[in-house]
N, CA, C and O atoms as CSV, one atom per row, in Angstrom:
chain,resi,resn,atom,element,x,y,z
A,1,UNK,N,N,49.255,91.881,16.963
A,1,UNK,CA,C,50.240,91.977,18.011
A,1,UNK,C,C,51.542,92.456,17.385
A,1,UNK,O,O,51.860,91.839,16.368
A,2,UNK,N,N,52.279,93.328,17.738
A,2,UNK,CA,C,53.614,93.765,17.534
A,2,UNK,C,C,54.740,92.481,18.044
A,2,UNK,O,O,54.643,91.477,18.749
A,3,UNK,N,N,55.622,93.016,17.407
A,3,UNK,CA,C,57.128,92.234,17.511
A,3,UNK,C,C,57.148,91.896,18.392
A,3,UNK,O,O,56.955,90.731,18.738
A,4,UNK,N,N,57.470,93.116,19.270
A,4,UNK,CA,C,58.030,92.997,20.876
A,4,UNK,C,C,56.813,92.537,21.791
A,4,UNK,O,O,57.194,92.354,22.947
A,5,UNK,N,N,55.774,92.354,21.646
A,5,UNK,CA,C,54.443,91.469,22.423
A,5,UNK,C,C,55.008,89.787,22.213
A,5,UNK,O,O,55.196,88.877,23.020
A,6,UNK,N,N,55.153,89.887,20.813
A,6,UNK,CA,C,55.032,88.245,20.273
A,6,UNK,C,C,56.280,87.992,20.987
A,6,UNK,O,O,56.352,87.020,21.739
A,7,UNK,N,N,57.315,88.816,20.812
A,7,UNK,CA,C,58.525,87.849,21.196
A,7,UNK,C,C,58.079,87.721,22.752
A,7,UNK,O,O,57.581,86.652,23.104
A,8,UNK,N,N,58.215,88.623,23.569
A,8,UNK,CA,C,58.131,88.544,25.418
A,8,UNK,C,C,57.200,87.334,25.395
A,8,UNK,O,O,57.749,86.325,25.837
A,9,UNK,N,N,55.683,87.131,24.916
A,9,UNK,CA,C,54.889,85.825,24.526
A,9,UNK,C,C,55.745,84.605,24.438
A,9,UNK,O,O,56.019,83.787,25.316
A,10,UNK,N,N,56.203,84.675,22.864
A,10,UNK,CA,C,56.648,83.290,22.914
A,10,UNK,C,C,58.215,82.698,24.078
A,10,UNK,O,O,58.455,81.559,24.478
A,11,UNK,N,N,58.923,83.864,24.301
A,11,UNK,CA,C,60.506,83.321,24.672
A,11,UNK,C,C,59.365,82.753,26.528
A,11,UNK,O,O,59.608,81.775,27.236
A,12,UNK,N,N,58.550,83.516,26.681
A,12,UNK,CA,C,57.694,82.977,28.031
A,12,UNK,C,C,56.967,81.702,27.830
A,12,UNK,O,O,56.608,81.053,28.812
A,13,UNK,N,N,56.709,81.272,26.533
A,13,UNK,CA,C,56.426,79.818,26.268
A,13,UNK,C,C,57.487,78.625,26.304
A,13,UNK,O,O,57.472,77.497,26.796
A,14,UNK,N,N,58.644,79.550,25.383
A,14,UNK,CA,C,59.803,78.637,25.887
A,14,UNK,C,C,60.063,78.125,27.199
A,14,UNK,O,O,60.066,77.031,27.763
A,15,UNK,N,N,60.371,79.834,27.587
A,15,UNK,CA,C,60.613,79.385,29.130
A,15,UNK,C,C,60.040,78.370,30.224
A,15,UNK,O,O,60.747,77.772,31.035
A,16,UNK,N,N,58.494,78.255,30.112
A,16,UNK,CA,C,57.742,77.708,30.765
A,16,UNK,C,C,57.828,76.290,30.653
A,16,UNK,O,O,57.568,75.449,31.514
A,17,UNK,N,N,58.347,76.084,29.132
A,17,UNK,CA,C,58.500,74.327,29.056
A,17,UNK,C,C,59.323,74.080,29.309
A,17,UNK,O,O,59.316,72.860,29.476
A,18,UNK,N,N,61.139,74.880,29.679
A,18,UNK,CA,C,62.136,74.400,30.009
A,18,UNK,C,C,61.898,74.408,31.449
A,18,UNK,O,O,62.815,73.776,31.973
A,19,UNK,N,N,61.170,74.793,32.222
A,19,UNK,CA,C,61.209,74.713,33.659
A,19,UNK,C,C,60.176,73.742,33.772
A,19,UNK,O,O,60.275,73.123,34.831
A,20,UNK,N,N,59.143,73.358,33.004
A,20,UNK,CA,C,58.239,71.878,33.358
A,20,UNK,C,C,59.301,70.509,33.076
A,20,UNK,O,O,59.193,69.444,33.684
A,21,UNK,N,N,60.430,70.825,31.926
A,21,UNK,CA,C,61.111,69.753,31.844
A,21,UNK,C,C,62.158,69.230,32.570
A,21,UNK,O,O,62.517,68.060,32.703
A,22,UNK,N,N,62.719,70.534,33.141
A,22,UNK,CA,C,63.817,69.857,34.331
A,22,UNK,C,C,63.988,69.114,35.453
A,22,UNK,O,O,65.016,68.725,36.006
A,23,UNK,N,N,62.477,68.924,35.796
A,23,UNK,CA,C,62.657,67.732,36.741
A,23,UNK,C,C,62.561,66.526,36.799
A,23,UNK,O,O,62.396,65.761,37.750
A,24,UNK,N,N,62.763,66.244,34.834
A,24,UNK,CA,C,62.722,65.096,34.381
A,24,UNK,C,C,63.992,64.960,34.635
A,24,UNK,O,O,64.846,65.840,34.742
A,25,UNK,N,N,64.174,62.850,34.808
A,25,UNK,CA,C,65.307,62.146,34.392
A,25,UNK,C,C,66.060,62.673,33.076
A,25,UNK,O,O,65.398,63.252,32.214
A,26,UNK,N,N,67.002,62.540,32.967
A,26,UNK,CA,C,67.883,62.940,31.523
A,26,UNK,C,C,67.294,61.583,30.732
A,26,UNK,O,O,66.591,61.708,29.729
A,27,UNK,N,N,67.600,60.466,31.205
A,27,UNK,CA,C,67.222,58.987,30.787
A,27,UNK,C,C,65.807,58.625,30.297
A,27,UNK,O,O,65.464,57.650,29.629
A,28,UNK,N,N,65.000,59.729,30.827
A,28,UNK,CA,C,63.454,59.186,30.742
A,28,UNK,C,C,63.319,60.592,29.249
A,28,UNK,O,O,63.038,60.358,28.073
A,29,UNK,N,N,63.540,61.557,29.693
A,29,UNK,CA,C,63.388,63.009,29.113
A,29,UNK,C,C,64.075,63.680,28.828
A,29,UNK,O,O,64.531,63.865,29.956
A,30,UNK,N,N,65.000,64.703,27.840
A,30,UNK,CA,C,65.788,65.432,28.078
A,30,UNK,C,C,65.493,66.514,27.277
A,30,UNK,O,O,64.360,66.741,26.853
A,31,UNK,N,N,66.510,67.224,27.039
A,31,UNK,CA,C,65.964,68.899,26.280
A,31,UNK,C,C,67.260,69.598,26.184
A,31,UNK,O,O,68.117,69.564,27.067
A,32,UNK,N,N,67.392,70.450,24.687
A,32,UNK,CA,C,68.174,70.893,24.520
A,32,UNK,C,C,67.467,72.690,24.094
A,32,UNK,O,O,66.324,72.929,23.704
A,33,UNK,N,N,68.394,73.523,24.296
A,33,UNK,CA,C,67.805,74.544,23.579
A,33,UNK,C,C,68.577,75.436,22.470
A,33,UNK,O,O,69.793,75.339,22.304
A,34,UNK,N,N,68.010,76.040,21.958
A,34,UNK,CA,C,68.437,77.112,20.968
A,34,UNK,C,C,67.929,78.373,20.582
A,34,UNK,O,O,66.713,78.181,20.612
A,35,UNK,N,N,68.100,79.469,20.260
A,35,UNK,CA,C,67.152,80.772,19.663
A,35,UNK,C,C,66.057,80.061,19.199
A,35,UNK,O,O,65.834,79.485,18.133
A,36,UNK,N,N,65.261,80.258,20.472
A,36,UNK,CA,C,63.664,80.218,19.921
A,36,UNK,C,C,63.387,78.817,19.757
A,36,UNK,O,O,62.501,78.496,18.965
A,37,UNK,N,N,64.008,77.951,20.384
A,37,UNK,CA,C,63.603,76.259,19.661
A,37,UNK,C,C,63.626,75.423,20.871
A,37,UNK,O,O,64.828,75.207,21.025
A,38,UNK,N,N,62.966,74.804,21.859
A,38,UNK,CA,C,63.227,73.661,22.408
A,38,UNK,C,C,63.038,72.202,22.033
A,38,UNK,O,O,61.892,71.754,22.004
A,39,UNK,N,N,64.184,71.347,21.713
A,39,UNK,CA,C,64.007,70.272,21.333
A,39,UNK,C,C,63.542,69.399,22.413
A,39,UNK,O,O,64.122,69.680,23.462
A,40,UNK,N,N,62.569,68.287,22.551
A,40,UNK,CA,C,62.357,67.657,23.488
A,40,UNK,C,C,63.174,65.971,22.931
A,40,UNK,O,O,62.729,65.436,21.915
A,41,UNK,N,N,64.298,65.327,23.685
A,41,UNK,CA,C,64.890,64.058,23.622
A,41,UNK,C,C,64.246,63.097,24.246
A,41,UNK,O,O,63.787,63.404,25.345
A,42,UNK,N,N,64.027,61.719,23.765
A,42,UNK,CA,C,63.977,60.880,24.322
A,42,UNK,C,C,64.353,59.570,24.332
A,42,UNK,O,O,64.003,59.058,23.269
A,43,UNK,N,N,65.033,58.615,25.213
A,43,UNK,CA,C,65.743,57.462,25.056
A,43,UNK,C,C,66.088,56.459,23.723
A,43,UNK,O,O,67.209,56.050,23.424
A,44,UNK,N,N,64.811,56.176,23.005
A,44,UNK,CA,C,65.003,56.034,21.670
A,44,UNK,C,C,64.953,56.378,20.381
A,44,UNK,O,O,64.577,55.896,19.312
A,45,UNK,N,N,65.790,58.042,21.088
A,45,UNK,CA,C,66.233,59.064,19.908
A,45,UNK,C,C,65.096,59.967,19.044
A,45,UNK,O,O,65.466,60.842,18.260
A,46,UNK,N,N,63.919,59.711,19.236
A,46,UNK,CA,C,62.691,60.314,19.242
A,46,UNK,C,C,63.066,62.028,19.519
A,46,UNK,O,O,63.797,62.441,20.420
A,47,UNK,N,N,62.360,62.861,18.499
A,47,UNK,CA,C,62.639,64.319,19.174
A,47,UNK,C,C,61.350,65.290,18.505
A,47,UNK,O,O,61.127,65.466,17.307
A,48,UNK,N,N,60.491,65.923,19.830
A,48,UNK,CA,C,59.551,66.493,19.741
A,48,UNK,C,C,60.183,67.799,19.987
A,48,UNK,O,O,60.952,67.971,20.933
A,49,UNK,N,N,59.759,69.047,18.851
A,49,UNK,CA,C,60.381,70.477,18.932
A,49,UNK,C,C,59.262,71.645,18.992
A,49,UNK,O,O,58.252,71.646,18.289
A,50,UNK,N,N,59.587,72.608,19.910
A,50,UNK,CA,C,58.810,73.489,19.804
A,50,UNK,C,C,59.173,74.710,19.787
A,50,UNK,O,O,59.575,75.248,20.818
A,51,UNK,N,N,59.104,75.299,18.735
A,51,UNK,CA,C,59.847,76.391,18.104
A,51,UNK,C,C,58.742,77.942,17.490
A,51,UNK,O,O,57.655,78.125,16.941
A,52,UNK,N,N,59.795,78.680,17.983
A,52,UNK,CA,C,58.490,80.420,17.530
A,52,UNK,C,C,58.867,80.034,16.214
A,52,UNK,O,O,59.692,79.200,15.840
A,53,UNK,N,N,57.982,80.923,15.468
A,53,UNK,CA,C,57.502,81.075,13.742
A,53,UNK,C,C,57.398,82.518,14.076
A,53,UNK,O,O,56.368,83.139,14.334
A,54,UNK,N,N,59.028,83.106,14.018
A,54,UNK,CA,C,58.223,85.006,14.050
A,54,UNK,C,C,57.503,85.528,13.048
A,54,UNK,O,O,56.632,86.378,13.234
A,55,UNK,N,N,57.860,84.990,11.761
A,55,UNK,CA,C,57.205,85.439,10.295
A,55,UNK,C,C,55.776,85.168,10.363
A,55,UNK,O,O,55.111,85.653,9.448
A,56,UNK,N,N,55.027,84.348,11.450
A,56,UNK,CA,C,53.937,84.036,11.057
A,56,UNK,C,C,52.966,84.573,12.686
A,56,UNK,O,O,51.779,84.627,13.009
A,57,UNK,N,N,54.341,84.894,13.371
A,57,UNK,CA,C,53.646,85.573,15.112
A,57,UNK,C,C,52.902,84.035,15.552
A,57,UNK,O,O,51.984,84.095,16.370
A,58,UNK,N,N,53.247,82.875,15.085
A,58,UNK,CA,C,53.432,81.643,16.039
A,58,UNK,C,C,53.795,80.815,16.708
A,58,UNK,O,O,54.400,81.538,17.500
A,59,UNK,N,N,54.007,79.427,17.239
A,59,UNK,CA,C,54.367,78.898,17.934
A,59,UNK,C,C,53.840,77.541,17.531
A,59,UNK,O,O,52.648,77.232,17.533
A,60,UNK,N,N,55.412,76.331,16.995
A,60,UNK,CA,C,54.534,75.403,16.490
A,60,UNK,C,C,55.186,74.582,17.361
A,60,UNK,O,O,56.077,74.955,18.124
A,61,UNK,N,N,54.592,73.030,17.227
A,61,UNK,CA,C,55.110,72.203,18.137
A,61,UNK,C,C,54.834,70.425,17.263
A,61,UNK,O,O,53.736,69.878,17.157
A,62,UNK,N,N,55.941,69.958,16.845
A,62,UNK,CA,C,55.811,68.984,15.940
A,62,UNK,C,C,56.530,67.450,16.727
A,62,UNK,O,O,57.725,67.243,16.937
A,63,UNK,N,N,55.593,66.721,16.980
A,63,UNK,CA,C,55.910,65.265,17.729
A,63,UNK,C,C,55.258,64.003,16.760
A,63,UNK,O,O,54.067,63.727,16.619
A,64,UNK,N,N,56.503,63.303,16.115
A,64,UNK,CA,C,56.494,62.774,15.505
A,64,UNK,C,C,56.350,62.796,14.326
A,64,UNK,O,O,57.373,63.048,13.689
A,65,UNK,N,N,54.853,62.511,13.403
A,65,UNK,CA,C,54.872,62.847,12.191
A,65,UNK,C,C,53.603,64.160,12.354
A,65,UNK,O,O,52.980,64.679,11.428
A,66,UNK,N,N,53.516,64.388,13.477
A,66,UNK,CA,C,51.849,65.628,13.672
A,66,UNK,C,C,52.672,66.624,14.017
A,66,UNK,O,O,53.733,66.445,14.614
A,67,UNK,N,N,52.179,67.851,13.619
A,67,UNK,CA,C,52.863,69.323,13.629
A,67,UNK,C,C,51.259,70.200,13.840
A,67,UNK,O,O,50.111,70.005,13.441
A,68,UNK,N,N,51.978,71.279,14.730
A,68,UNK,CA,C,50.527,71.690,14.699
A,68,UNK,C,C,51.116,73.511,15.238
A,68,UNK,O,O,52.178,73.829,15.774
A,69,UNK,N,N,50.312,74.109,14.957
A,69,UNK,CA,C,50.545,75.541,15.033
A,69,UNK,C,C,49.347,76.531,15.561
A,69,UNK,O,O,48.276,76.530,14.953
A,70,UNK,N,N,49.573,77.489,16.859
A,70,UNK,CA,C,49.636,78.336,17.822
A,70,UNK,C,C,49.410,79.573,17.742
A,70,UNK,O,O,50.326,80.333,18.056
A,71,UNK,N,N,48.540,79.946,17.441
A,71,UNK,CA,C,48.300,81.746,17.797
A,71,UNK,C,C,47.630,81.954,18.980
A,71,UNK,O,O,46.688,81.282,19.400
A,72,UNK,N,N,48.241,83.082,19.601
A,72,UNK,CA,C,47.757,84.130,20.683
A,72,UNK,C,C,46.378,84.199,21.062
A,72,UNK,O,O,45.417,84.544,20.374
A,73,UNK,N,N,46.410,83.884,22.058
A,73,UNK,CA,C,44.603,84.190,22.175
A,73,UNK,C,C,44.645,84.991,23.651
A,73,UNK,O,O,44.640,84.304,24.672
A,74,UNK,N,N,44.678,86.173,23.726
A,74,UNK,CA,C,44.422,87.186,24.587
A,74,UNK,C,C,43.160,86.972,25.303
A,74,UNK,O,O,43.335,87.167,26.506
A,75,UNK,N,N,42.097,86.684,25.052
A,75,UNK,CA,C,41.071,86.190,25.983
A,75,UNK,C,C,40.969,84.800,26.653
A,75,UNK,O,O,40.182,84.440,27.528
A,76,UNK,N,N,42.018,84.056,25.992
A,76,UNK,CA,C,42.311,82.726,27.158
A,76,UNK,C,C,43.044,83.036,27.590
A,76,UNK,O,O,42.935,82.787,28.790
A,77,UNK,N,N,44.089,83.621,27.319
A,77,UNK,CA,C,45.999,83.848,27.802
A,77,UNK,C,C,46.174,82.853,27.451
A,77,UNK,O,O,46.088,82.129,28.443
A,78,UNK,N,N,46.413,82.203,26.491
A,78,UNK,CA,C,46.891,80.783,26.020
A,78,UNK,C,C,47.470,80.922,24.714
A,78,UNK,O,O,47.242,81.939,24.060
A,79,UNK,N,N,48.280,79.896,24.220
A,79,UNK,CA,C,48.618,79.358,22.948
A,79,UNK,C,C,47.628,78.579,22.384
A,79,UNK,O,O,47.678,77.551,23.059
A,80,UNK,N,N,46.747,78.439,21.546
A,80,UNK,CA,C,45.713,77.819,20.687
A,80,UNK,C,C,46.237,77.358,19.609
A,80,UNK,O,O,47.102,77.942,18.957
A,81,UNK,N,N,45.577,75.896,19.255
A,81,UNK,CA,C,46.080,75.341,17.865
A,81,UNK,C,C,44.818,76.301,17.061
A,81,UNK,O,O,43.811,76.790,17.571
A,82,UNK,N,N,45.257,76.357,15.722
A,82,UNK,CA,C,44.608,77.073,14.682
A,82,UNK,C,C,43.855,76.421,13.836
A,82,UNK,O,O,43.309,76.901,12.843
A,83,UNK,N,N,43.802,75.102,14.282
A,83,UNK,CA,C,42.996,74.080,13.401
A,83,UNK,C,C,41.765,73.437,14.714
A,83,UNK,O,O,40.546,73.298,14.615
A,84,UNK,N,N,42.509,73.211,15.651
A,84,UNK,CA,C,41.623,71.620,16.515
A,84,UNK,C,C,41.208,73.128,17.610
A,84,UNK,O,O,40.116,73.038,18.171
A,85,UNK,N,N,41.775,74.021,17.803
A,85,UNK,CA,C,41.420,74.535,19.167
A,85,UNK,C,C,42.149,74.274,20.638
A,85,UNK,O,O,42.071,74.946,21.666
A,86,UNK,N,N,42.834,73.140,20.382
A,86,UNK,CA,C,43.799,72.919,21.387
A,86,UNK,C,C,44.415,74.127,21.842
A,86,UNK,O,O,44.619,75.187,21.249
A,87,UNK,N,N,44.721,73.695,23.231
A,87,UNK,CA,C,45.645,74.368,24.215
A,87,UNK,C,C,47.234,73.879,23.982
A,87,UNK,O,O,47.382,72.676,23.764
A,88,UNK,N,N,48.316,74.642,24.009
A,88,UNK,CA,C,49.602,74.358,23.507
A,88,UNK,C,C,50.100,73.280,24.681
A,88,UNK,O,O,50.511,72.121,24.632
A,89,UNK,N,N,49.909,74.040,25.542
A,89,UNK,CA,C,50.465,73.052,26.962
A,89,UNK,C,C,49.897,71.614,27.168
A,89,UNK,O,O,50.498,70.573,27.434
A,90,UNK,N,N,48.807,71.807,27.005
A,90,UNK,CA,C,47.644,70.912,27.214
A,90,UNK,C,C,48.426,69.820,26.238
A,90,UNK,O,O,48.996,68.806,26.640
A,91,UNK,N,N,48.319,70.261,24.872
A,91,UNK,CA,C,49.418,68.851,23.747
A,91,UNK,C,C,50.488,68.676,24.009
A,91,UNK,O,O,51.145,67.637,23.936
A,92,UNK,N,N,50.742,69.571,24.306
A,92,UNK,CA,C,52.511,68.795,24.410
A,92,UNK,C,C,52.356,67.687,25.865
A,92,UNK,O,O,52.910,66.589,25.914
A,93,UNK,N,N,51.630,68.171,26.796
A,93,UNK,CA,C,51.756,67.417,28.016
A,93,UNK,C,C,51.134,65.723,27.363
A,93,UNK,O,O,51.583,64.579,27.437
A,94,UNK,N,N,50.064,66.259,26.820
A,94,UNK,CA,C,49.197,64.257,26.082
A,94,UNK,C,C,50.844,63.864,25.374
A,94,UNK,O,O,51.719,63.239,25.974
A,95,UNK,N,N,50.943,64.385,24.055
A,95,UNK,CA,C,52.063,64.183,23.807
A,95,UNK,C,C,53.239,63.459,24.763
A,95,UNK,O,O,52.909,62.334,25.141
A,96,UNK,N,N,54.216,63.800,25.099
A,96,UNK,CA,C,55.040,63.512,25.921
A,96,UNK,C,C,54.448,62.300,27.039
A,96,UNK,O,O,55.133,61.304,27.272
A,97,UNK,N,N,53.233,62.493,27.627
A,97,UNK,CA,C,52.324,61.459,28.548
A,97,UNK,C,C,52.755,60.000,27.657
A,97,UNK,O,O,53.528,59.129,28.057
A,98,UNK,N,N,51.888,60.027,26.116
A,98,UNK,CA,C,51.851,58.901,25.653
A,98,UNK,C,C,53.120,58.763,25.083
A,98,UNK,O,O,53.084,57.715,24.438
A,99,UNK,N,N,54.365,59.345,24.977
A,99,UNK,CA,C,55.940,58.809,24.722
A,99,UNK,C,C,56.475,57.568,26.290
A,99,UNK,O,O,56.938,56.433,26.410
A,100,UNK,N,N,56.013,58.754,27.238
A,100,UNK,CA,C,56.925,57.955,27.949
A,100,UNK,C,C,56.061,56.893,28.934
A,100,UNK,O,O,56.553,56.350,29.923
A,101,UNK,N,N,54.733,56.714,28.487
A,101,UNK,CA,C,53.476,56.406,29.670
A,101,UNK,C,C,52.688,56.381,30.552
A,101,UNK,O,O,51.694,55.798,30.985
A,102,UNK,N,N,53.551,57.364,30.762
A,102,UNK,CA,C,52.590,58.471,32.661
A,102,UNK,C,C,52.307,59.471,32.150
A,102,UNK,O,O,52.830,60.024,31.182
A,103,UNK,N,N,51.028,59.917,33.086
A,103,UNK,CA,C,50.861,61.330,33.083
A,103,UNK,C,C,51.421,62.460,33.195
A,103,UNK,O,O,51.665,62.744,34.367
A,104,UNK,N,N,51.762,63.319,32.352
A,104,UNK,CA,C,52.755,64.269,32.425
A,104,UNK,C,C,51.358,65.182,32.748
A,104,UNK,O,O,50.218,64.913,32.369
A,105,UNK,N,N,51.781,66.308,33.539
A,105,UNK,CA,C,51.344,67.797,33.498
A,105,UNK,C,C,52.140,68.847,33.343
A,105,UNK,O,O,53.025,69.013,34.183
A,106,UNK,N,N,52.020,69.659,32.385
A,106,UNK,CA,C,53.032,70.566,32.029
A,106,UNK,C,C,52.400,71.845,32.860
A,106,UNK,O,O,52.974,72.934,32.847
């Protein structure tokens, strides 16, 4: 994949999690952003980040002490972990579920 694929890709991954997160409480959930980075906040200072890797054309996403990393998969249209097979959305949503105790769907 070229530059300009990966970036339109990932800044659309960003995007997609800052609009699943805004209809969280600030109190329950919150989120900050930066070039390429969404931090995910939570009440007892806890912070799950998910940030492009342009050098590597990925997308990693690290909650707690587990980090896990994202390549392109054009025949799912998805973000894939590169180890387990996971779906990107799919973890972060378990993730975040078991922070705050409900079911999240991202």
């Amino acid at each position: 994949m070229d530059r300009q694929e990966y970036t339109r890709l990932s800044d659309a991954c960003l995007e997609r999690l800052v609009r699943a997160l805004e209809p969280f409480d600030p109190d329950e959930v919150d989120y900050a952003t930066a070039d390429g980075v969404v931090t995910i906040e939570f009440p007892d200072r806890a912070r799950y980040v998910l940030n492009r890797q342009t050098a590597a054309n990925q997308m990693w996403f690290a909650a707690g002490a587990r980090a896990w990393h994202y390549d392109w998969d054009a025949a799912r249209n998805a973000w894939i972990d590169d180890k387990g097979g996971r779906e990107l959305f799919g973890q972060i949503a378990e993730a975040i579920s078991a922070k705050v105790g409900k079911p999240v769907a991202l």
